[in-house]
N, C-alpha and C positions, 0 to 999 in steps of 0.2 A: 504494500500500500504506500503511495506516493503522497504527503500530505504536505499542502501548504502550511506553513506557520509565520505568521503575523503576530507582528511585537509592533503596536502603535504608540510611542511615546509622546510627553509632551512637547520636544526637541529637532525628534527624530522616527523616520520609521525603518525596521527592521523585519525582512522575510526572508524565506527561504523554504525550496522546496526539499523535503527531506523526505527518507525511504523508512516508514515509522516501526518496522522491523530490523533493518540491520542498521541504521543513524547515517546512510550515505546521501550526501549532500550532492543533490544534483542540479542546485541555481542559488545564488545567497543574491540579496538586492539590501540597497542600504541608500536611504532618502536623507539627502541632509541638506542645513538650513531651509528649514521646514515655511519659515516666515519672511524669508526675506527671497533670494534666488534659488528655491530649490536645486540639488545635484543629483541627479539619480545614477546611484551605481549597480551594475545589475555584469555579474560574469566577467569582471573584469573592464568593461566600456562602462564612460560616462556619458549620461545623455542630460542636457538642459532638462529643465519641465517648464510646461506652459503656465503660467499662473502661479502664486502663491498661496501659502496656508495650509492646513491639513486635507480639508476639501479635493482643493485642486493638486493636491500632491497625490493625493490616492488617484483621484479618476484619470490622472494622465501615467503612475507606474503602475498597477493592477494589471492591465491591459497589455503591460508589454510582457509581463511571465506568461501570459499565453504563449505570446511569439517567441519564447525563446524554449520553452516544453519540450521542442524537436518530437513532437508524436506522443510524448510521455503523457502518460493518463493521470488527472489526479483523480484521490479518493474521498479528499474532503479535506477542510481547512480548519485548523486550530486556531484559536482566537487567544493571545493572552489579555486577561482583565487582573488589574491590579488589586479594584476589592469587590467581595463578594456579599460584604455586611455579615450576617448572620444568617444569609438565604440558604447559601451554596453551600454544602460539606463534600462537594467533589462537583468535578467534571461535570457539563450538562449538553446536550443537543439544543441548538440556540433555536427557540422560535417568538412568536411576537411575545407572548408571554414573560420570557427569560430577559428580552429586549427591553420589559417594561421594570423588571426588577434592578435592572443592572443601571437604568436614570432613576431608579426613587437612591438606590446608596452613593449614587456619585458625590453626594454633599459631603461624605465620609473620603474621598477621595478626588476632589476638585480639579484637581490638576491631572489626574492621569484617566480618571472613569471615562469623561466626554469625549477624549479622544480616542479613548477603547473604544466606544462603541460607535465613532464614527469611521474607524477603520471595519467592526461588522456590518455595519449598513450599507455600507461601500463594497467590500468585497462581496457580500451577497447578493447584490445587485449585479458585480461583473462577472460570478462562479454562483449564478442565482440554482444552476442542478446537481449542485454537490452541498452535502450533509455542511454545517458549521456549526462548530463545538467550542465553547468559552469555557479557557482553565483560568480558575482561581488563584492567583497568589495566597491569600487568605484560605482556604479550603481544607489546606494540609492542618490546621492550626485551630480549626472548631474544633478538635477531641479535647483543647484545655479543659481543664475542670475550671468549676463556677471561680474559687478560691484564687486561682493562676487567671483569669480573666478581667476580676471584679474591679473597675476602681474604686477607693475608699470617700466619692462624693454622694451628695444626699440621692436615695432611690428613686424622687420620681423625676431629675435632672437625667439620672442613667438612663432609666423608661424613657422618656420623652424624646431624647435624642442619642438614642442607641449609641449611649459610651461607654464602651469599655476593651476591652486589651484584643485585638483580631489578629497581631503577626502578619508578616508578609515571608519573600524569599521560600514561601513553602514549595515551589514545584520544585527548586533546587534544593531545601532540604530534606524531600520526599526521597528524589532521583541519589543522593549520594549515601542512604543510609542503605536503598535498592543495593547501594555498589559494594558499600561495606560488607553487607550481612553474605553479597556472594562473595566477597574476598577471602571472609572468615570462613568461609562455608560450615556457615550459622544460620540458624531460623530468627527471622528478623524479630518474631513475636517474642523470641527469650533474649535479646538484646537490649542493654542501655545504651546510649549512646548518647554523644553530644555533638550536635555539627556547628562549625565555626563558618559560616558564609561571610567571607573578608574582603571587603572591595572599595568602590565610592558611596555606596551603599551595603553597612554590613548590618548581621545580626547571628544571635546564635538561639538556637532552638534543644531539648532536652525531652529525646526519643525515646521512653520508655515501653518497651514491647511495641513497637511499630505506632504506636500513638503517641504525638504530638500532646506534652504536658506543662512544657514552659515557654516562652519565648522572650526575647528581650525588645523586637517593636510590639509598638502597643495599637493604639487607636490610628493612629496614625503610623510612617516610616522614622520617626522624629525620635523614638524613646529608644532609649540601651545603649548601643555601644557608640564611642567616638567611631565618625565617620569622615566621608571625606571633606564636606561642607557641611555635615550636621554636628550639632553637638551632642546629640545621645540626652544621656540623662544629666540633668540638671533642677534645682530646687527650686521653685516654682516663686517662692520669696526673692528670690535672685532676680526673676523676671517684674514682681511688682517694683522692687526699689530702683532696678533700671528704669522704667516705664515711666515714674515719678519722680528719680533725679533728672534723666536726658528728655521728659517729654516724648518719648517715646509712643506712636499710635500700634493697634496689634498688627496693622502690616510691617510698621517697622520691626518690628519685634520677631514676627514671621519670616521677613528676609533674613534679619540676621541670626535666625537661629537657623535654616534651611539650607543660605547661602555663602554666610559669610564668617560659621563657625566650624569646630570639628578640627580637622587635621590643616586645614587653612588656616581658620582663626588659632592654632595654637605656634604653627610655623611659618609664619607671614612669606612661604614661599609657594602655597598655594597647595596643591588634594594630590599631588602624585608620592605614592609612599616610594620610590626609588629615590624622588630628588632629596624625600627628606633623610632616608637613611643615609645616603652617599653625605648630605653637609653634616648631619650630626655625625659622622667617623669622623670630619674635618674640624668638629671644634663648636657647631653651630649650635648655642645652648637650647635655643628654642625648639629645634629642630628635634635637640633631644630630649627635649619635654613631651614635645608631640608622640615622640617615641615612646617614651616610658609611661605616659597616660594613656592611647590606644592599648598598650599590651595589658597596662594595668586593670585598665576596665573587662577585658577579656576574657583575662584570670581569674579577677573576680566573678565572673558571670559563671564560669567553666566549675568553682569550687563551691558558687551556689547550686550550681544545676547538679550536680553531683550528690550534693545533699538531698535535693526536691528528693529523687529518684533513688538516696538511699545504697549509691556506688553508680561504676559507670564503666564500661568496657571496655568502648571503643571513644578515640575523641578525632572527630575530625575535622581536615580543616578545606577549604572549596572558595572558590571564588580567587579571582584574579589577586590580590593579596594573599590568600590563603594559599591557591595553589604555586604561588613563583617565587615567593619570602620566605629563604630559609632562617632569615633574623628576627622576620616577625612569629615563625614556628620557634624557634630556640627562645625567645622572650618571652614566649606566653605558656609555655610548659616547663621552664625550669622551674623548681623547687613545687613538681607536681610528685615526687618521688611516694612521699606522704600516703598518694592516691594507690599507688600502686602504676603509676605513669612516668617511667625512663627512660630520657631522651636518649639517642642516640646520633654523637653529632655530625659522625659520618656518613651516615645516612642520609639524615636531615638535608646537609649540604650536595649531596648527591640528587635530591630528587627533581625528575625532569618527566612530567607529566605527559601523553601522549593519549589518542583517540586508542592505538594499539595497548598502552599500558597506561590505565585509566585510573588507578590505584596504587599508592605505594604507601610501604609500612616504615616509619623512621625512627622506630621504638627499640629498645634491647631486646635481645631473645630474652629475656629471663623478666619482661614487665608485664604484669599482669594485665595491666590495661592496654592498649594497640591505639599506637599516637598514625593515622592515618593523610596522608594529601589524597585528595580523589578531585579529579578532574569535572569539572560539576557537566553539565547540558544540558541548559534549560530549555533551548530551540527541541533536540533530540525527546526529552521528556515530554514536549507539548504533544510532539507527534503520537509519541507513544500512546498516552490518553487517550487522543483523537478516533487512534484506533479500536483501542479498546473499547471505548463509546456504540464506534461506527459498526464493531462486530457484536456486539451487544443487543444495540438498538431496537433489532425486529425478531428478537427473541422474545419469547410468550412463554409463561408456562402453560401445560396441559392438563396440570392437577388440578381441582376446583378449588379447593380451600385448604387452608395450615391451621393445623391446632393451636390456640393461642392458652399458653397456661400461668398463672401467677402461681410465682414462687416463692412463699413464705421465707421467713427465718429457719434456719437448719441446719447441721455440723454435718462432716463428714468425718472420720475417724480412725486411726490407725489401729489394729489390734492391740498395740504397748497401750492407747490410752485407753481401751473398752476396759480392760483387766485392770490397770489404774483404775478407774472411775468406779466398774461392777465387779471386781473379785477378779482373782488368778479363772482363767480359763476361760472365763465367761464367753459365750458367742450369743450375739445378735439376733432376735427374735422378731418374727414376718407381722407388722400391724394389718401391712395392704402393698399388693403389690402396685408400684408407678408404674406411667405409660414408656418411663425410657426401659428397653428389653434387659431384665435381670436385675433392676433395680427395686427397692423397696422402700416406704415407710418402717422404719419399727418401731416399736412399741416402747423401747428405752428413750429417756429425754435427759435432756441435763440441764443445771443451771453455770450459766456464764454471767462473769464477773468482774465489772469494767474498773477501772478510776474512778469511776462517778456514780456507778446503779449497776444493778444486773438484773436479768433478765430469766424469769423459772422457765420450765419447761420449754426447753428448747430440742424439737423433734431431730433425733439422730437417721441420716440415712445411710441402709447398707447396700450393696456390704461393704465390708472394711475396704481402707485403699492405702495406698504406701504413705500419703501424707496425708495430716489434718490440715480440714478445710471448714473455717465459718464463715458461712456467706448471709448478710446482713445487709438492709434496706439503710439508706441515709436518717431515716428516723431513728431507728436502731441506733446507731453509727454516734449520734449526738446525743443519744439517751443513755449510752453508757458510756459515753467521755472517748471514745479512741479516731482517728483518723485511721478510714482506711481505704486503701486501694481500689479503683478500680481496676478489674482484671477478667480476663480470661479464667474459668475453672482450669485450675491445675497450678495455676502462675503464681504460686505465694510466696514466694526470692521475696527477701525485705520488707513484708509487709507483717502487720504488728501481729502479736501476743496476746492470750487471755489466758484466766483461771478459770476452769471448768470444775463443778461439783457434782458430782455422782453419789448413789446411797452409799457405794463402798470407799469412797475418799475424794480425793481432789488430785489435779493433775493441771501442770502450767504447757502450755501450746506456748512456745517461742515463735511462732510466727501461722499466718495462715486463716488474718481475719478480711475477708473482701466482700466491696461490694461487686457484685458480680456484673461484669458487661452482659447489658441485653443481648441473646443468642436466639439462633434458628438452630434445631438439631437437623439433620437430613441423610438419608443413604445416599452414595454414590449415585444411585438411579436417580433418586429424584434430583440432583444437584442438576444431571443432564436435563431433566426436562426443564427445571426452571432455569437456568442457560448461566447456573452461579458455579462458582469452586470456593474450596474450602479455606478460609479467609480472606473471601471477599467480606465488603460490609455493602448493608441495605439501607432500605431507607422503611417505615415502617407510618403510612398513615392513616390514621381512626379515623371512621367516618358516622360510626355507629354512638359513639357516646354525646354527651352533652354538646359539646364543641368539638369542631376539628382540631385535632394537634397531630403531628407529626414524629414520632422518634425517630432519630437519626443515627446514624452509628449502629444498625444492629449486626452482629459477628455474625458469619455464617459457617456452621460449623458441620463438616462430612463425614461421617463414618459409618463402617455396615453396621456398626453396633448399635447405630441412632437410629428411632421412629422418629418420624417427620413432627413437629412443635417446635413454636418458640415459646419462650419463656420470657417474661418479664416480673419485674417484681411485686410487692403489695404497690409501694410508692408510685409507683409508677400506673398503675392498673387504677390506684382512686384517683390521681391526678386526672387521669382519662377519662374516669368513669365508667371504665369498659363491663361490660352485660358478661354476667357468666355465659360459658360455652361459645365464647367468640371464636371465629373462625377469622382469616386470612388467606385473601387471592393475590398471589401477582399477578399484576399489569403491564403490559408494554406502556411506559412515559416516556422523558425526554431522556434518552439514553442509558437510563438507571432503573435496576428492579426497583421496586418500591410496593412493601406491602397494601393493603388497602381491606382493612379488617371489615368482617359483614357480621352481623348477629345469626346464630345458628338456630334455625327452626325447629322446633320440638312439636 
């Protein structure tokens, strides 16, 4: 599959036709001074453009990647969109609809949304019979929890004008953890990871099982790290007493934190980190402030993100800084030892990136953690999507409806702790057998026992399994004082602890309390006919209760061992309102399964 990808900026436009299977690059075009005398570079030849602006920059180079295809077919065209708001948790097939959400968030993105989506209007017009897919920058970055999201101003300031933390840089945070977990050849879901995205624009994100849980932009591209004309983060008190000694209006205040701070405003030689590392060897104090506050801030993000998640694997670093600066990788992981993270500086200074060697490892043999450079592609990852989308798209399932079941509070249990809990020997006794095959109810319960409350009777299921597992509702969660995870069943690495009381004693779980990620169970067969594979995520929307809502994020999860259900929790089931004995259909929508629950007739 041949897919266009379109990068509309607000400067510049960027395309290129790429093969969304192997990453070969078969036309790159590059539009510049968009405002004043456009240049079109397309193959190596430049061609004037007629007119100025975005407008007439698009309608006069769209038209010429026709002419230069040489017969090549496309498949459909990738859209990048900078934000997605709170709409998008992936990929979508663009139609008026998608059109209409992508101008209600642009106020969240002023500067880059309206020309996102004058470059879709545009090329759908001139590739009006090929599929067009808009990727999220934001998208990778809705799995934050509330907590990693929320800003600390009053709720209905937040409500009223949707503020709070979205992240950017996701398709390239997506695409280099993709690269990591095959480097490690690791399953991405049992991975931590930290990616460094380093450039004129950086940020860094903190990948826990494949889900996106922290990031450093926030509402905007403006918060986290020093950048090349941003300043990252900075105390908000800083900006009142400017605004009120210099008189400063909020455009002033806008520019100069946008354009005239960051690695600029700290080395008055301007955003290229080569120029400033080369004058700070030579002596240039400023220069090496600049240096020592980028890495600083870095580190620090890298030693919080490690804490969120409780250790960390892999740290990687991507983007044009990240990938070419062996002095910005030696700065920002010295005295990461601590971690279980060391450098290697031979390495380090050896690495030379390449489409053929996309990965390199600049770590000791002997460091726990795996210090990574990974070559990012975010053109290649659009395509990727696009495809995926595109091969998706007009798959239907053929099954009528999914079991939809709420899942209570409930321990799972290792035989050390049945015997702890009910006497030496004890086995597990049948209340009722579940619809998952060989699973049960029994009849034993335990009481759990938080920091704060515990909770009686809490229904054990068997049979026994190699680790204990309490999966708990967010109610639960703040009723007995603990934070805990969301996860995947099975994924309890670093997640907390409880005291469990049985009539024959007590018994301390050092880890293994979560709340469970909303799942779909499935056999292999049904996966085929609803056209999913096993960790894909869905989308899941209620039609049946009080009001329409939407879950997002729900795991799809394969095995023969599964009868087809999902599973959600109480929280989740009254929030919805959902009817006993709901059922669920997939739908063909805009490129993505998406449940669509129906109440089941009796």
């Amino acid at each position: 599959m041949n897919i266009l990808v379109i990068n509309c900026g607000s400067s510049s436009i960027k395309a290129a036709v790429i093969n969304g299977i192997s990453g070969n690059e078969l036309l790159t075009m590059k539009v510049e001074r968009i405002h004043d005398k456009p240049l079109v570079h397309i193959n190596g030849s430049t061609i004037d453009c007629i007119g100025s602006g975005h407008e007439a920059a698009l309608n006069f180079a769209l038209p010429l990647i026709k002419d230069h295809l040489n017969e090549q077919t496309l498949s459909g065209v990738g859209h990048r969109v900078v934000h997605g708001g709170n709409k998008f948790d992936m990929p979508v097939l663009i139609n008026e609809e998608v059109e209409k959400v992508i101008k209600e968030v642009s106020v969240l993105a002023p500067l880059h949304n309206p020309v996102n989506m004058l470059g879709i209007t545009v090329a759908r017009s001139v590739f009006s019979d090929l599929p067009h897919i808009a990727v999220f920058d934001t998208s990778f970055h809705q799995t934050l929890p509330r907590r990693a999201l929320t800003y600390a101003i009053p709720k209905q300031l937040r409500d009223k004008y949707a503020i709070r933390r979205y992240g950017f840089h996701g398709t390239s945070h997506e695409y280099v953890v993709g690269l990591a977990a095959d480097y490690l050849k690791a399953d991405l879901n049992a991975l931590r990871i930290i990616t460094c995205h380093l450039g004129n624009g950086s940020s860094v994100a903190a990948v826990e099982y494949g889900r996106s849980v922290e990031t450093s932009m926030g509402m905007t591209p403006l918060e986290g790290l020093v950048m090349g004309t941003r300043s990252g983060d900075i105390d908000p008190g800083a900006l009142v007493h400017l605004a009120l000694e210099e008189e400063m209006t909020i455009k002033d205040l806008s520019q100069m934190l946008n354009k005239k701070s960051g690695l600029t405003g700290l080395s008055g030689v301007g955003n290229d980190m080569r120029d400033i590392v080369e004058k700070s060897s030579k002596g240039d104090d400023d220069c090496r402030l600049a240096l020592q506050v980028f890495t600083h801030r870095l580190r620090k993000y890298i030693g919080a993100y490690t804490a969120v998640m409780g250790g960390v694997d892999a740290i990687v670093f991507t983007g044009g800084i990240g990938e070419n600066s062996a002095v910005i990788r030696h700065r920002s992981t010295q005295r990461l030892d601590y971690l279980g993270a060391v450098l290697n500086e031979d390495k380090n200074n050896d690495v030379i990136l390449s489409n053929e060697a996309p990965v390199q490892d600049f770590a000791m043999n002997h460091s726990r953690v795996r210090l990574l450079a990974i070559k990012t592609n975010e053109q290649f990852a659009i395509a990727q999507e696009t495809v995926r989308i595109i091969e998706k798209k007009n798959k239907v399932n053929t099954k009528p409806t999914i079991p939809i079941a709420v899942s209570g509070r409930h321990i799972h249990l290792t035989q050390e702790a049945v015997e702890a809990l009910f006497g030496k020997g004890y086995e597990l006794t049948v209340k009722a057998p579940l619809s998952q095959p060989k699973q049960f109810a029994c009849n034993e319960q335990v009481t759990i026992v938080g920091p704060k409350n515990k909770i009686e009777r809490v229904r054990i299921l068997g049979p026994t399994r190699s680790k204990n597992q309490l999966e708990i509702s967010r109610t639960d969660e703040f009723f007995i004082g603990i934070d805990a995870p969301v996860r995947a069943s099975g994924k309890v690495e670093n997640s907390p602890g409880i005291k469990l009381i049985g009539p024959k004693g007590t018994y301390q779980m050092k880890e293994g309390v979560i709340c469970a990620w909303r799942h779909i169970h499935m056999t292999p067969e049904d996966a085929q006919l609803f056209g999913v594979e096993d960790k894909d995520i869905v989308d899941v929307e209620v039609s049946n209760g009080i009001r329409p809502l939407t879950f997002g994020n729900v795991l799809v999860r394969v095995s023969s061992k599964y009868a087809l259900e999902m599973h959600i929790d109480t929280d989740e089931a009254n929030a919805a309102e959902l009817p006993r004995y709901s059922e669920g259909v997939l739908n063909k929508t805009d490129g993505s399964a998406k449940l669509i629950t129906k109440k089941k007739k009796h």
